[in-house]
Every structure is written in C-alpha cells, then in structure tokens.
C-alpha positions, 0 to 999 in steps of 0.5 A: 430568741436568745441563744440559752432559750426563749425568754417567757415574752417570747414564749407567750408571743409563740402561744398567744398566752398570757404570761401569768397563765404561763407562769401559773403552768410552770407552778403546775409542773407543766414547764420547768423553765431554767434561770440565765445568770441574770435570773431570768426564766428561759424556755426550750422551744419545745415548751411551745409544744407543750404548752401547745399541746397543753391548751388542745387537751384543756380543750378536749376537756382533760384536767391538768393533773390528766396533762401533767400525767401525760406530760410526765412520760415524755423524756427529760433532757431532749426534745420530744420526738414524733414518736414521743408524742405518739405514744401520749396521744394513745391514752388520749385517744382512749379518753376521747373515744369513750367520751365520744360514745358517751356524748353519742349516747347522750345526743341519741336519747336527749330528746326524750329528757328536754324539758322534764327537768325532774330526771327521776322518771323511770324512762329517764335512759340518761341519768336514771336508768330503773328509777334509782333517783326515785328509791331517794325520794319524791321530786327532782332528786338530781337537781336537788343535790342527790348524786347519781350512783351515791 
C-alpha cells in the first residue's frame, strides 16, 4: 500500500473483486476514490469494509440503491467507527428480520403448493389467499403474467 492510499489493484487484491466490478461500484456511488498526481485512483482502507460490507448485503439480497442508502449515513471525512456500523446494521437487521418471517412462512405452508403449479386454488396460503388469482380468470393466472396484488 502507497502512503496516499491503496491503489484499485490492491484493493481487489484485499477483496478478491475484480477490478471492473470495483470500478462499476465506485460509478454507483459506493466508493468515492481520489486521483494522486499521476491521476491514479486511490482507496482508504476503509474501502475494504465497505465494499466488504457491500458483498455481505448483495448476499442477503439487498439492491444496491438499499446499500448505497445505508452507505450514505455513515460519516464523511473519517473512517467509520464500530458504532457507525452499528448504527447501519439496525435497518438491516429489520430487513432481515421480516425476511426471515417471511421465508418461514414460505418453508411452513410450501408443501402444500409443490407440484399444483396453478397457484389460483383457494387453499393456496402462499400466494393466493381467498382465490384472488381466480376473480382474474381460469388457469395459472400467476404463471401467465398476472400479478399478485394489481
């Protein structure tokens, strides 16, 4: 590591991204890099974390626009503390929480939905509840572009 930062090698190196994928985050807004006088970018390495942190909630399933959010309230012109990220993981952990419920949901009435493929009859708990889909028309009304809820 140079003494004005890491260089986007090093950086992928620390992350194990390649360095387009971090130069596509840095075109999100998700690291903002500066140029040394050779016009080279440079990272702080707290750019490690970020982009750490980065790859963990695109692995939870959270959009980039979601991270960029989250990104956003941490503090500019210092490195992030533990309470810093603290406070980030407190809206995650939400997140997660109601996906988790969800998921549950989902693993406890599955087995009742395997194999119907129609997902319009009236026992159908998890995407059909009271036959909604029915009220849309005859036949897989999911499957064939219907939305639920529109």
């Amino acid at each position: 590591m140079a003494k004005d930062g890491l260089s986007i090698g090093d950086l992928a190196a620390r992350t194990g991204l390649a360095v387009s994928a971090i130069r596509y985050y840095e075109a999100q807004g998700l690291i903002d890099p500066w140029r040394n006088a050779g016009g080279q970018r440079r990272f702080s390495r707290a750019d490690i974390r970020r982009l750490s942190f980065v790859m963990i909630a695109q692995q939870f399933g959270f959009t980039l626009p979601q991270i960029r959010a989250e990104l956003d309230r941490l503090p500019k012109g210092r490195v992030p503390t533990k309470a810093d990220w603290a406070r980030i993981s407190t809206g995650f952990r939400a997140a997660l929480d109601a996906r988790i419920d969800t998921l549950t949901r989902m693993r406890d009435t599955l087995d009742s939905c395997i194999g119907c493929g129609c997902l319009s009859l009236e026992s159908c708990a998890l995407y059909n509840p009271g036959d909604r889909a029915g009220l849309k028309g005859v036949g897989p009304r999911y499957l064939m572009g219907d939305r639920p809820g529109a």
